[in-house]
N, C-alpha and C positions, 0 to 999 in steps of 0.2 A: 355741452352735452349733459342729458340731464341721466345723473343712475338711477337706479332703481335699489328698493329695499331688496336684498335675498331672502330664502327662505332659512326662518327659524332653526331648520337642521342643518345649516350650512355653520361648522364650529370654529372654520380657521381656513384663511387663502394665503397663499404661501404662491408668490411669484422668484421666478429665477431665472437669471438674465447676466447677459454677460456686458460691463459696462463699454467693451472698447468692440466688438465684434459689428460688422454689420448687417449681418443676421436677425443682431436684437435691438436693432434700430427703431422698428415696429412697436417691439413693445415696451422701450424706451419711453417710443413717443408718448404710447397709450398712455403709461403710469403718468407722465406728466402731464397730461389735458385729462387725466379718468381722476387719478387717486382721489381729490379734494372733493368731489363727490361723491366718490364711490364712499368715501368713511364716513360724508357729512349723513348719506344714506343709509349709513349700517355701520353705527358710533360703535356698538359693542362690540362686533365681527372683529378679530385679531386680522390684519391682513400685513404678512411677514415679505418682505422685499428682503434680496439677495442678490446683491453683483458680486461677479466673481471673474476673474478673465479664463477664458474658453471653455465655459458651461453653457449647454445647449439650453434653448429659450422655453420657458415652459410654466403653465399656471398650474398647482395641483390644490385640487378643493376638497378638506377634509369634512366628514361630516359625520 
């Protein structure tokens, strides 16, 4: 999969996911076949991961 650059006013992506839940299996997966692109596409972009066990699954994009 190939990412794409964000835009410029995007200052921080902050994912959260629960590491044992199967709910966030999803986006388990994502992070592991996305991340390595997603940062080789947007090296500056801080993007903060967060497991935690029973925390609903969710992307929030600060800008």
């Amino acid at each position: 999969m190939s990412a794409r650059a964000f835009s410029k006013s995007l200052k921080e992506l902050r994912i959260h996911f629960s590491q044992n839940s199967p709910a966030s299996r999803g986006l388990r997966d994502f992070i592991i076949k996305t991340y390595p692109d997603l940062k080789k596409a947007n090296p500056g972009l801080p993007i903060l991961i967060r497991e935690a066990a029973g925390v609903e699954s969710r992307i929030i994009a600060r800008f």
